[in-house]
C-alpha positions in Angstrom: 0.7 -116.5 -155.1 -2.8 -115.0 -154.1 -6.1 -117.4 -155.3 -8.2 -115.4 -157.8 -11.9 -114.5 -156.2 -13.5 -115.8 -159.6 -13.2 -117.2 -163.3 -15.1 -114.1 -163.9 -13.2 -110.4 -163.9 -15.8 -107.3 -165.0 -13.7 -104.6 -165.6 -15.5 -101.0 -165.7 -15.5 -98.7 -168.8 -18.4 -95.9 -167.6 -18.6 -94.7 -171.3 -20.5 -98.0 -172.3 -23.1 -98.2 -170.0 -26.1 -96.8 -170.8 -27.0 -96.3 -166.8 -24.7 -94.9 -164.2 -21.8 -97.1 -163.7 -22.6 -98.6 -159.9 -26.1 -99.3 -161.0 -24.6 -101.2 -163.7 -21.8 -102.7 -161.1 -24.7 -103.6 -159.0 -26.5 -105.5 -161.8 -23.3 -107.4 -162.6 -22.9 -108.5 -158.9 -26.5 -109.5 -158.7 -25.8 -111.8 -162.0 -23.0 -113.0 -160.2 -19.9 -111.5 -160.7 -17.8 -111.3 -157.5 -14.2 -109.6 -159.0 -14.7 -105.8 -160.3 -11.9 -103.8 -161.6 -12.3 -100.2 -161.8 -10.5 -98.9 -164.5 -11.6 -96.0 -165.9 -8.5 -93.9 -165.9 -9.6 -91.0 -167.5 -11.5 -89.5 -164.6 -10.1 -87.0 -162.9 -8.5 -88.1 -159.5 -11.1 -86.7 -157.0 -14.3 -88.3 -158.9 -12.4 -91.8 -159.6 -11.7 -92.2 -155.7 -15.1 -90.8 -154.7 -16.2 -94.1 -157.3 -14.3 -96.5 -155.9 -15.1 -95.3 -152.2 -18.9 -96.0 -153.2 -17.7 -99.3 -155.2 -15.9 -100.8 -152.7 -19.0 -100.6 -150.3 -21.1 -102.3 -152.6 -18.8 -105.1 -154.2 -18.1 -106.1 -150.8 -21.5 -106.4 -149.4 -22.0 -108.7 -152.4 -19.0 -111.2 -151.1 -17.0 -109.9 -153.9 -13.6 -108.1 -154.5 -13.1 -105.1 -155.7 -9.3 -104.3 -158.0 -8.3 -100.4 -158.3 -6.8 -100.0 -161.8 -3.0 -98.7 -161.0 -3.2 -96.7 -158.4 -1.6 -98.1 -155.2 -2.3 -95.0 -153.0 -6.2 -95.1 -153.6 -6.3 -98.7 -153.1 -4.6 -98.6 -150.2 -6.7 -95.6 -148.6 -10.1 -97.0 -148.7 -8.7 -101.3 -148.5 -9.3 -102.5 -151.9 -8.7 -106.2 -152.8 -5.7 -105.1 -155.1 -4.5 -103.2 -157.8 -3.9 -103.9 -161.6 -0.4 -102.6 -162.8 0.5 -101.6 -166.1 4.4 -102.6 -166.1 6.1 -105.4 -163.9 8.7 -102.7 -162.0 5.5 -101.9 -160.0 4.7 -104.5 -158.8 7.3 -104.8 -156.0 6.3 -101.4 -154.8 2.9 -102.3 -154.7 3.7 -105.6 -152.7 5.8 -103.6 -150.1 2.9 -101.4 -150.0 -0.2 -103.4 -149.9 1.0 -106.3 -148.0 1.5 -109.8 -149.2 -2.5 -110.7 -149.6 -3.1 -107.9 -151.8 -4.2 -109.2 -155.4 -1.7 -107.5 -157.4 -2.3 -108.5 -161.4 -0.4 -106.6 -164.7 -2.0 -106.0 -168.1 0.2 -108.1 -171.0 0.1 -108.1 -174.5 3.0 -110.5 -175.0 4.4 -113.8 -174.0 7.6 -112.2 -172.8 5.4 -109.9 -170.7 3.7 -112.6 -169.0 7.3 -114.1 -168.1 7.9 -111.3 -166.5 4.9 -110.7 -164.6 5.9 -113.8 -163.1 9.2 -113.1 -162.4 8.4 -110.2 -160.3 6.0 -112.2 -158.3 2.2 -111.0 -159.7 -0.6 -113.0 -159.3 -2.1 -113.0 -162.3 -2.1 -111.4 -165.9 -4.6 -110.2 -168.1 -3.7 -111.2 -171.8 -4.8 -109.2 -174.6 -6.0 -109.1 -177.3 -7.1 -112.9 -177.6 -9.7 -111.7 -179.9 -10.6 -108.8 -182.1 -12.7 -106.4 -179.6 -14.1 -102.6 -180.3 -13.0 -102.4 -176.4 -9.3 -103.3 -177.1 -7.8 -101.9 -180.5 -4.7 -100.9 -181.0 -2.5 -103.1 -179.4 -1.5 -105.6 -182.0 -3.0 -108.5 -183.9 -5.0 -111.0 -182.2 -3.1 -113.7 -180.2 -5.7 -116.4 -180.6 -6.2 -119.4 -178.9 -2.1 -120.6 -179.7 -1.0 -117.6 -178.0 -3.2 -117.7 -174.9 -2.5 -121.8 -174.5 2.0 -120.5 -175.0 1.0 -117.9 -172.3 -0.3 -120.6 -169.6 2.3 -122.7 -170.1 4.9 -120.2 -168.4 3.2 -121.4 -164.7 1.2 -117.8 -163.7 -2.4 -117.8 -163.8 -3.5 -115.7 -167.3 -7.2 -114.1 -168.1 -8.0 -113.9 -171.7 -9.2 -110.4 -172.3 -10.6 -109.1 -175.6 -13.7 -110.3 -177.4 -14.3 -113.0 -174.8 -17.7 -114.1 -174.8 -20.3 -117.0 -173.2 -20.0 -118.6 -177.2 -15.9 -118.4 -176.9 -15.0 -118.6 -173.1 -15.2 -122.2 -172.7 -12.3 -122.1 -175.4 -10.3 -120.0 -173.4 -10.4 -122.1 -170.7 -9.6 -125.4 -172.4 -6.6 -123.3 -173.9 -5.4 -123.0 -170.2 -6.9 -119.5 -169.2 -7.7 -119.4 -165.2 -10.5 -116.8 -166.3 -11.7 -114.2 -168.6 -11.6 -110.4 -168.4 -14.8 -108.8 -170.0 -15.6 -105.0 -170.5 -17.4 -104.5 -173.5 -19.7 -107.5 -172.7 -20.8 -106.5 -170.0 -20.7 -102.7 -169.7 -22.4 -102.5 -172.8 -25.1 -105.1 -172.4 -28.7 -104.2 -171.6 -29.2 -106.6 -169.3 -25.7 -106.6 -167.6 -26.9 -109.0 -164.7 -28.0 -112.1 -167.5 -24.1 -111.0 -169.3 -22.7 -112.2 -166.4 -24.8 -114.6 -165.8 -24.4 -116.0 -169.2 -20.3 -115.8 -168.9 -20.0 -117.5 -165.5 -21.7 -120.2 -167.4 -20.4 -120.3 -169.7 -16.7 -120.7 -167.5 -18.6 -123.7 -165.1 -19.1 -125.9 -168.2 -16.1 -125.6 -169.3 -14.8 -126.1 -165.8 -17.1 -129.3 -165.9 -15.2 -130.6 -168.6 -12.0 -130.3 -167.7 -12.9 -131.9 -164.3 -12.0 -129.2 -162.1 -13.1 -127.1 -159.0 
């Protein structure tokens, strides 16, 4: 199982920003995020590899890692960190593909999803929704902080995604969480560098608490 770059995952969602989405990358990385996921799905094939080709530049000259959402060919044709899969039969392809230090992770919504992520050998999940988030609807009630501390139990590192914020973070990671996953927070925050800022933290006291690294 691959180490994760940070506590801190910023995933991309261009239609919130209010500036061009690698200005607002850049401000994230100069608040301190090191672990970008560009998601983004919706833009058409040509355009979302010409953005990561210009993301992967920059997140790297920062120290930090860069995660292409599901598509395995595009992140293996300009070396990105990993991928993010949507369902755990791709993750072996994507491990035959990528090599065995690619960072492959799989979005869940369910504790039985997160038993199989680790089962088919991913790195890490992102669990969803822990909260109520404008950036997440539609898939199901909230989990809460009971469903995020079930989903670390099962042994596979687990990011609480959805309505995470500096104010409920640290409760995520006392539940168990390795990290959070934040869009909305940061994508739509004017100042997107002090957002991250303000979430990594918000993840070191916590950290502090717990008396760990």
């Amino acid at each position: 199982m691959n180490p994760l770059p940070s506590r801190l995952l910023v995933v991309t969602d261009r239609h919130g920003a209010a500036m061009p989405l690698p200005d607002r990358i850049g401000a994230a990385l100069a608040g301190g995020a090191r672990w970008i996921w560009l998601r983004d799905r919706d833009l058409p094939d040509d355009e979302r590899a010409a953005m990561a080709a210009a993301l992967i530049g920059q997140v790297a000259a920062a120290g930090g890692r860069l995660t292409i959402g599901r598509d395995v060919a595009l992140a293996e044709r300009i070396g990105a960190d990993g991928v993010h899969l949507g369902e755990a039969a791709a993750v072996a392809p994507a491990r035959a593909r990528l090599g065995a230090r690619a960072l492959l992770g799989l979005s869940a919504h369910s504790l039985s999803e997160v038993a199989a992520a680790r089962e088919v050998g991913a790195d890490y999940v992102t669990l969803s929704p822990i909260f109520a988030s404008a950036s997440k609807p539609g898939y199901g009630p909230a989990l809460g902080l009971e469903g995020l501390r079930a989903a670390c139990r099962l042994g596979l590192p687990v990011l609480a995604l959805a309505g995470v914020t500096p104010a409920t973070a640290p409760a995520c990671l006392r539940a168990g969480a390795a990290g959070i996953a934040v869009m909305g927070g940061v994508m739509r925050a004017e100042d997107p560098a002090a957002a991250a800022r303000d979430l990594l933290a918000a993840c070191g006291h916590a950290q502090d608490e717990l008396g760990g690294p």
